[in-house]
C-alpha positions as CSV (number, residue, x, y, z in Angstrom):
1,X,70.3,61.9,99.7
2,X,68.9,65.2,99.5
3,X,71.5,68.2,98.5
4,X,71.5,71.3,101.0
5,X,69.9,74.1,100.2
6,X,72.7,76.4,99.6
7,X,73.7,74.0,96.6
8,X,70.5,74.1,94.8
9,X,70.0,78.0,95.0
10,X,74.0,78.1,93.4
11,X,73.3,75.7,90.7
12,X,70.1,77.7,89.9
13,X,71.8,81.0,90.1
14,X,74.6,79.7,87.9
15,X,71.5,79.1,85.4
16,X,71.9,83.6,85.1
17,X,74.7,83.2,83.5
18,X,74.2,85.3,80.0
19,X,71.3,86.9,81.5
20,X,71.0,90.4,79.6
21,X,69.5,93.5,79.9
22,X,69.3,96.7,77.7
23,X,68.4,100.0,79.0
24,X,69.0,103.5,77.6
25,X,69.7,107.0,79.3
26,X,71.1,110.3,78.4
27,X,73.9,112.5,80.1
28,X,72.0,115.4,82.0
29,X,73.7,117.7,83.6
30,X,72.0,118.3,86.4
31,X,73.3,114.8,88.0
32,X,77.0,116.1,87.4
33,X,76.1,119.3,89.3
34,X,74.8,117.4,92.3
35,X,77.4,115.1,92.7
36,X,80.0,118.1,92.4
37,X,77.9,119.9,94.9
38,X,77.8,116.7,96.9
39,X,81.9,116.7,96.5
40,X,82.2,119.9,97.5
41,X,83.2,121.0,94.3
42,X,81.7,124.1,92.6
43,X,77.9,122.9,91.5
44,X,77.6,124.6,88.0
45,X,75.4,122.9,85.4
46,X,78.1,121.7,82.7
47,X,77.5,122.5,79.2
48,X,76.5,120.1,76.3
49,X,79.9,118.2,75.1
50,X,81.6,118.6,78.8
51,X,83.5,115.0,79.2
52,X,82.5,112.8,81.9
53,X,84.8,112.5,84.7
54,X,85.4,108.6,85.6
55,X,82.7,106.6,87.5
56,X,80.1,109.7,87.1
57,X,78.3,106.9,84.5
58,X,77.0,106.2,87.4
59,X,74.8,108.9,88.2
60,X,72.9,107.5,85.1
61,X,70.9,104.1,83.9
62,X,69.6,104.1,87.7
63,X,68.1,101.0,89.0
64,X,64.3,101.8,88.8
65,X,62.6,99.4,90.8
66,X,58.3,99.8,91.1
67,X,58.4,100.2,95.3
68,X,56.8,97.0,95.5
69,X,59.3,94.9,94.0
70,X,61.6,96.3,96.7
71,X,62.8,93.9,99.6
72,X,63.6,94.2,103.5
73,X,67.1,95.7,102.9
74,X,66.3,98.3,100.5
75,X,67.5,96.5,97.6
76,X,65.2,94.8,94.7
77,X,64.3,91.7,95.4
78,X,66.2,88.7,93.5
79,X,65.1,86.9,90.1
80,X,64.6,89.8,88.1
81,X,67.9,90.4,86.0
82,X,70.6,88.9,89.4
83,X,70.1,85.3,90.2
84,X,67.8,84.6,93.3
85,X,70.8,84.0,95.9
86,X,69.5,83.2,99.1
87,X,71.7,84.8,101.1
88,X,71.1,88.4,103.0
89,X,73.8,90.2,103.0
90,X,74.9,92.0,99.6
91,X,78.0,94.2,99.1
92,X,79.6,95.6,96.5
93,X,83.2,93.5,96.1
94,X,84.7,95.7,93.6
95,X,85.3,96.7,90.3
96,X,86.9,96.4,86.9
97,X,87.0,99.4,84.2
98,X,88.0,100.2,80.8
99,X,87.7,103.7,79.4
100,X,87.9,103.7,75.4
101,X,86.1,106.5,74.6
102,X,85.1,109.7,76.6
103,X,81.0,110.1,77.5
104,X,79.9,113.7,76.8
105,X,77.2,115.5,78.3
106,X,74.2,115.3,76.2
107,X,75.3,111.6,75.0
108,X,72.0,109.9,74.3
109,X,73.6,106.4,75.6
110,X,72.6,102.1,76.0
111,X,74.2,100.0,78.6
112,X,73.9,96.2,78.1
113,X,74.8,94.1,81.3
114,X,75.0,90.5,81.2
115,X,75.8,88.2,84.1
116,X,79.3,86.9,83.3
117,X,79.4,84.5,86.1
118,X,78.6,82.9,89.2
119,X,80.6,81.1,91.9
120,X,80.3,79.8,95.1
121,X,83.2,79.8,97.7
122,X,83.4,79.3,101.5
123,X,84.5,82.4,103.6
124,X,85.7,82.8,107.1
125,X,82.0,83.3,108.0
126,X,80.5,80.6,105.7
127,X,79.2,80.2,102.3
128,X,80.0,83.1,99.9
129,X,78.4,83.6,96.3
130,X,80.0,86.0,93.6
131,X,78.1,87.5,90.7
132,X,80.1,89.4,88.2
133,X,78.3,91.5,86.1
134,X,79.1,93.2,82.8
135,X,78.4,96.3,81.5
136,X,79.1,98.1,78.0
137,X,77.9,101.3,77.8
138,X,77.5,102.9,74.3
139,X,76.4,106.1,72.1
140,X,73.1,105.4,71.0
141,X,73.4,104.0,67.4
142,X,77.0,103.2,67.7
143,X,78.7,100.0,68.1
144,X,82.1,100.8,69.2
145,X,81.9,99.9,73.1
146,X,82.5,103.6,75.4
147,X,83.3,101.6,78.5
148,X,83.7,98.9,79.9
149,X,82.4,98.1,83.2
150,X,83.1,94.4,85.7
151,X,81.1,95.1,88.8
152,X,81.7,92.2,91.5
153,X,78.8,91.6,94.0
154,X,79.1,89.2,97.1
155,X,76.2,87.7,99.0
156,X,77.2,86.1,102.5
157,X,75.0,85.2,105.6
158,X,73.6,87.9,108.3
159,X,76.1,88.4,110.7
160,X,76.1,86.5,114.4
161,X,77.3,87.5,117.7
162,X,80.2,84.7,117.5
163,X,81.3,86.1,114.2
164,X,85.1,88.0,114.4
165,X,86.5,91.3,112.4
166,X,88.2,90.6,109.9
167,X,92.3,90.5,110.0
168,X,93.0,94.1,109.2
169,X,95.5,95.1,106.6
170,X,97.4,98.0,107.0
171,X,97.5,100.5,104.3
172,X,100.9,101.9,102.7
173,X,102.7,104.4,104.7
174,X,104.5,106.0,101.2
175,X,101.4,108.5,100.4
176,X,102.3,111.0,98.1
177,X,98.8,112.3,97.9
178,X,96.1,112.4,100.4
179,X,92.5,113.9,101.2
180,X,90.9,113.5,104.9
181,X,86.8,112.7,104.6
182,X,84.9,113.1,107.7
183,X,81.4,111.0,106.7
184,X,77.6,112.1,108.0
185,X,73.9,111.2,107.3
186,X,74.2,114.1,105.0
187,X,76.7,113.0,102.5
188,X,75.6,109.6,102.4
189,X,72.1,109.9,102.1
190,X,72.7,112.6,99.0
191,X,74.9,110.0,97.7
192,X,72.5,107.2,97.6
193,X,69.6,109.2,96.6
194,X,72.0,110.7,93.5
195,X,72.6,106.8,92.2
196,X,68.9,106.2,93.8
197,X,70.3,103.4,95.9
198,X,67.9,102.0,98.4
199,X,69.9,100.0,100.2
200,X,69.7,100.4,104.2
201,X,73.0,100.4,105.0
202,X,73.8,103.5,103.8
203,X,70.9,106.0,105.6
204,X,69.0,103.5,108.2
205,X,71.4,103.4,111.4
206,X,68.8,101.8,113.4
207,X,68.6,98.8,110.6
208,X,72.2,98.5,110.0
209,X,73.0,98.2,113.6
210,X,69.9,96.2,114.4
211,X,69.2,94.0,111.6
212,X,73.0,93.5,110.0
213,X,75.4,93.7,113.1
214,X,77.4,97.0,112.0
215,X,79.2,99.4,114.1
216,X,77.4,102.3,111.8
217,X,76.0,103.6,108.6
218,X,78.2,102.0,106.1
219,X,79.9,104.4,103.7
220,X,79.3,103.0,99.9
221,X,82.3,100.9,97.9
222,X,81.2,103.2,94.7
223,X,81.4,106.4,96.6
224,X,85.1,105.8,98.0
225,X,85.9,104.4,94.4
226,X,84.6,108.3,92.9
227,X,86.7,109.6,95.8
228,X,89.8,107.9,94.7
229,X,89.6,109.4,91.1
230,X,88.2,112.7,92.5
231,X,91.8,113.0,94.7
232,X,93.4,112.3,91.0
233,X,91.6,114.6,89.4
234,X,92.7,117.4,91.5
235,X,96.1,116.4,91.6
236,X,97.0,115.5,88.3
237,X,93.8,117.5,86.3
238,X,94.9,117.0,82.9
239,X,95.6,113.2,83.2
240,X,93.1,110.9,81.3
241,X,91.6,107.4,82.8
242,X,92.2,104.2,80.5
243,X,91.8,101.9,83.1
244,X,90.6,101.6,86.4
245,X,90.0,99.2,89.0
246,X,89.5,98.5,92.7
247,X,88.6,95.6,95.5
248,X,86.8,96.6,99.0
249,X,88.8,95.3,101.7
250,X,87.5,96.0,104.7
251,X,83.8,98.3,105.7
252,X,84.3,101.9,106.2
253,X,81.7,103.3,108.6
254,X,80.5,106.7,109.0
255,X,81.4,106.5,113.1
256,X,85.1,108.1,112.1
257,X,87.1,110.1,109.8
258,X,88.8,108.2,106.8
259,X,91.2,109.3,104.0
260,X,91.9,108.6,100.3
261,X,95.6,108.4,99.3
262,X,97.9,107.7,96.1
263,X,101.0,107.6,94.9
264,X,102.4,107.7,91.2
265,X,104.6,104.8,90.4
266,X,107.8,104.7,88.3
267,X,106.8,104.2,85.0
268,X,105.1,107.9,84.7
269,X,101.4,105.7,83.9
270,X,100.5,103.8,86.8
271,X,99.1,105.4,90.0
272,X,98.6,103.3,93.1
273,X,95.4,104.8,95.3
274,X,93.9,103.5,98.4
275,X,91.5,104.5,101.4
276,X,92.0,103.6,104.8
277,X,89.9,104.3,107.6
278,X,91.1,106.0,110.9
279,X,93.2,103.2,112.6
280,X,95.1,103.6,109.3
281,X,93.7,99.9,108.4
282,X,93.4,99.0,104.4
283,X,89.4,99.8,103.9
284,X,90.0,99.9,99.6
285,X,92.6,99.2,97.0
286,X,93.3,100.5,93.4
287,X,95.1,100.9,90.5
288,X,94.9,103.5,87.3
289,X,96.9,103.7,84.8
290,X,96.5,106.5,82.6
291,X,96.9,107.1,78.9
């Protein structure tokens, strides 16, 4: 008896597992101006020693793939450093964060991510594979860990006429705080070019329509995270990140307006935040809890 296909590829993927990679990078700040530019926040260069605020990291250690070695969707093409899953579709699932120590600009810095595992599940559209990646980022020459990064990736199968929406979610209705984003082209393509992400969905309308079956131009997991922490910043400014983490729940398309929310909880540490697209469906979900 032969196995199936999608079996093989797994067990092979699985075979990642404590894959590493090193690479090194140093806080410039003309990244931090651009995305504050791109944020509509005032787009002044930041001085040496200016902390970063939480999830800029990203803006650095970009992924910086020869344009050969990129594949039909914009993304790198598997078996370099994330297992060879067959399946099309990628998305970013979510993430998991621990702050221990601030990053400064003018850090010289080394990230090392490892593939912490692989799994297989079946979804309500077929097979689903999971790859959870770590990352530690540190000060060059230091051994202390800065931060602590999970990033959760989920391959599926391309989409098919028969295939339904998901079940929406509705988000909370108790809002304490709450920022109204109308996405374009514009902010989207500035975002992916800032984090140098090639991936189609974010800037090619006529490929994620075509090619992946989507309504629009898909507005990126990572930027809706930043957006999240950016409505935190602005209401509680002097608050410091320990932790931080968030699951997509549902695509959030550039066709309509969508808003980022939160609400403080009880115990004076924890703040609930969430985005929700203009139905008032669930779109992301997250939790801080400050220092």
């Amino acid at each position: 008896m032969t196995a199936s296909p999608m079996t093989v590829s797994t067990t092979s993927a699985k075979d990642w597992i404590g894959r590493s990679e090193t690479v090194s990078d140093t806080v410039t700040p003309t990244p931090y101006a651009a995305l504050s530019a791109t944020l509509d926040r005032p787009a002044e260069r930041p001085a040496a020693g200016t902390p970063l605020p939480p999830l800029w990291h990203w803006l650095y250690f970009l992924p910086l793939h020869r344009q050969s070695e990129i594949g039909s969707d914009g993304h790198a093409r598997r078996g370099g450093f994330l297992p060879p899953v067959p399946l099309p579709r990628r998305m970013w699932a979510g993430s998991q964060f621990e702050f221990h120590s601030p990053l400064r600009v003018g850090d010289a810095l080394t990230r090392t991510s490892t593939i912490h595992d692989v799994t297989e599940k079946s979804g309500r559209t077929g097979p689903l594979v999971f790859v959870k990646v770590r990352h530690e980022i540190r000060r060059a020459g230091e051994t202390d860990v800065a931060l602590t990064e999970f990033h959760d990736i989920v391959y599926r199968e391309a989409a098919t006429p028969q295939d339904a929406p998901p079940e929406p979610q509705p988000a909370p209705a108790d809002a304490a705080w709450g920022t109204r984003w109308v996405p374009d082209d514009v902010l989207l393509f500035r975002y992916s070019a800032l984090t140098f992400n090639g991936h189609r969905i974010h800037y090619d309308r006529r490929y994620v329509t075509g090619v992946e079956g989507y309504p629009g131009l898909i507005v990126h997991g990572p930027l809706i995270a930043t957006l999240l922490l950016d409505l935190l910043r602005h209401r509680l400014p002097e608050a410091e990140v320990a932790s931080f983490r968030f699951k997509a729940v549902r695509p959030t398309f550039d066709i309509n307006p969508f808003s980022v929310c939160g609400t403080p909880l009880a115990d004076g540490k924890t703040v609930h935040l969430w985005a929700k697209d203009h139905d008032g469906w669930l779109t992301m979900d997250a939790t801080v809890v400050l220092t």
